[in-house]
C-alpha angles and dihedrals in degrees: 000000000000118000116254116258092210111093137184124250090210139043114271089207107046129108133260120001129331130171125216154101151287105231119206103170117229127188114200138142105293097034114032099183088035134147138187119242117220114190124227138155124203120196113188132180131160125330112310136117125299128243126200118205120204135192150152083035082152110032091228103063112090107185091069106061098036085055093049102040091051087046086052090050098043106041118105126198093235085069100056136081103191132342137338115181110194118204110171108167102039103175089033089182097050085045087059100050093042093229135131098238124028118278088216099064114351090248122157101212090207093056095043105076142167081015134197137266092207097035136090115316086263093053090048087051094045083043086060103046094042098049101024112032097017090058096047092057139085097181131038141190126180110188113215138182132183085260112200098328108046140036127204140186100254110278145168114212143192131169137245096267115203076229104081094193092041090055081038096066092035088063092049089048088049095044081052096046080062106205114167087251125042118195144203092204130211114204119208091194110030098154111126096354117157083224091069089038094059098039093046085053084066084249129158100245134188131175139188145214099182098163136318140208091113084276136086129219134199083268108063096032092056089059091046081062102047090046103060100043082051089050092047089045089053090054100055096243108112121024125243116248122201094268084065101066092114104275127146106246099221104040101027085227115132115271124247143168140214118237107233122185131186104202097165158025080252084075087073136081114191122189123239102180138055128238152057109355118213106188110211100203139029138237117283101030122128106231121182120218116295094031107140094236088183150358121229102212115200110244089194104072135002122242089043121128118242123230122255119221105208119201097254083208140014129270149074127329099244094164138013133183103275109208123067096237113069129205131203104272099026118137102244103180144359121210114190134187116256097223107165124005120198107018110165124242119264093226 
């Protein structure tokens, strides 16, 4: 296969911490001999596993990259048994712009794998990850939020794996990340999703949904923080301390998580209609079957009745549409099964 334009700045291989780019040149109007610059740190010592560490796979999700900027600019090489690679901002361009998908091309990152050296900027970038970091690593966490459109209690995810023992050993890596949520999680559009790419690569994968609304909070950034120190401690990479015995940091209370699960397309409300959305419960809620979870107003005339959107299963709201105005084929809602509350961390 061709070779991959895109080039470190570092070396991949070196000891201790070093802070650089990958380089994938772009010519363009106002920079002829241009590239884009994508950030990443790596920090290696010794012989252990390798993490990679992924954010800002969509522009507009914030957790990921501030946790993973402060962790790049905090981790020192005496912490670590073997190797952290630290991508923030994923699909730079995308994070620039502070959109979901890239300006350059349109391209969604995390439908756009394996990639191609010869295709589109986002495909060079997915081509990368896929033949250069992917197979570098033997953990990997993409951190994930609802970015501008959606909004979710604050969960880590994996996926049913046809590997028992591969999904196995994911489940124990997202109990260790500790979000308050944990999720077996059902995609509706799975083609070319980093997600498949790691976990056909026999990887150890974890993803998140900490939050939405195209912002962060202290919340959910706070659990960005614990979780990947969880993760890294899982994976044998960094050790626990004694402020790491599974304790909530603001309360001092021990940590635990809620077993979520996504069986099937019933977990799903789409909207059919266009207009002003009034959601009629909140995250979190538990709804039985036949709940009205929103109304749909029409924005065209007055005196008209709005559609109710009813839960097409019970459980409890784990997403909801963010903005107020709806479209036809907007995800309005997500009901999950509860199916274990109060499982302890794994850190």
């Amino acid at each position: 296969m061709r070779a991959s334009p895109i080039t470190p700045t570092i070396d991949l291989d070196a000891e201790g911490v070093q802070h650089g780019f990958l380089k994938l040149p772009y010519s363009r109007d106002d920079s002829a001999w241009g590239a884009i610059m994508i950030p990443l740190t790596v920090v290696r010592r010794g012989d252990g596993p390798t993490v990679l560490l992924t954010g800002g796979n969509h522009g507009d999700e914030y957790e990921g990259p501030i946790a993973l900027a402060k962790l790049a600019g905090s981790l020192d090489a005496a912490e670590v048994n073997g190797c952290v690679i630290i991508v923030p901002y994923m699909n730079y361009p995308a994070f620039r712009a502070g959109l979901r998908t890239s300006p350059i091309d349109a391209g969604n990152l995390n439908r756009s794998f394996p990639g191609r050296p010869d295709g589109t900027v986002t495909e060079k970038i997915a081509d990368y990850f896929q033949r250069h970091l992917l197979a570098r690593a033997d953990y990997v966490l993409d951190i994930h939020a609802g970015g501008r459109t959606l909004d979710f209690v604050p969960f880590a995810a994996i996926h049913v794996l046809p590997d028992g023992e591969q999904q196995r050993r994911c489940e124990h890596a997202m109990r260790a990340f500790g979000a308050p949520y944990s999720m077996r999680m059902l995609e509706l559009d799975s083609v070319g999703l980093f997600d498949s790419a790691v976990e056909e690569a026999g990887k150890v994968f974890v993803s998140t949904e900490l939050g939405g609304g195209g912002t962060s909070t202290a919340a959910s950034v706070a659990i960005a923080d614990r979780g990947v120190r969880g993760f890294l401690m899982h994976a044998g990479v960094i050790e626990r301390k004694a402020s790491d015995r599974g304790m909530d940091a603001r309360d001092g209370g021990p940590r635990t998580t809620t077993l979520l699960d996504m069986p099937d397309a019933r977990c799903y409300t789409t909207s059919e209609h266009r207009g002003l959305l009034e959601m009629c419960r909140d995250l979190g809620e538990m709804v039985e079957a036949g709940d009205v979870l929103a109304r749909v107003h029409d924005i065209d005339r007055t005196g008209a009745r709005p559609v109710e959107y009813m839960a097409r299963r019970s459980g409890l709201l784990a997403a909801r549409h963010f903005p107020g105005l709806v479209q036809a084929g907007d995800t309005v809602a997500v009901v999950a099964d509860v199916v274990e509350r109060n499982l302890s961390v794994a850190v």
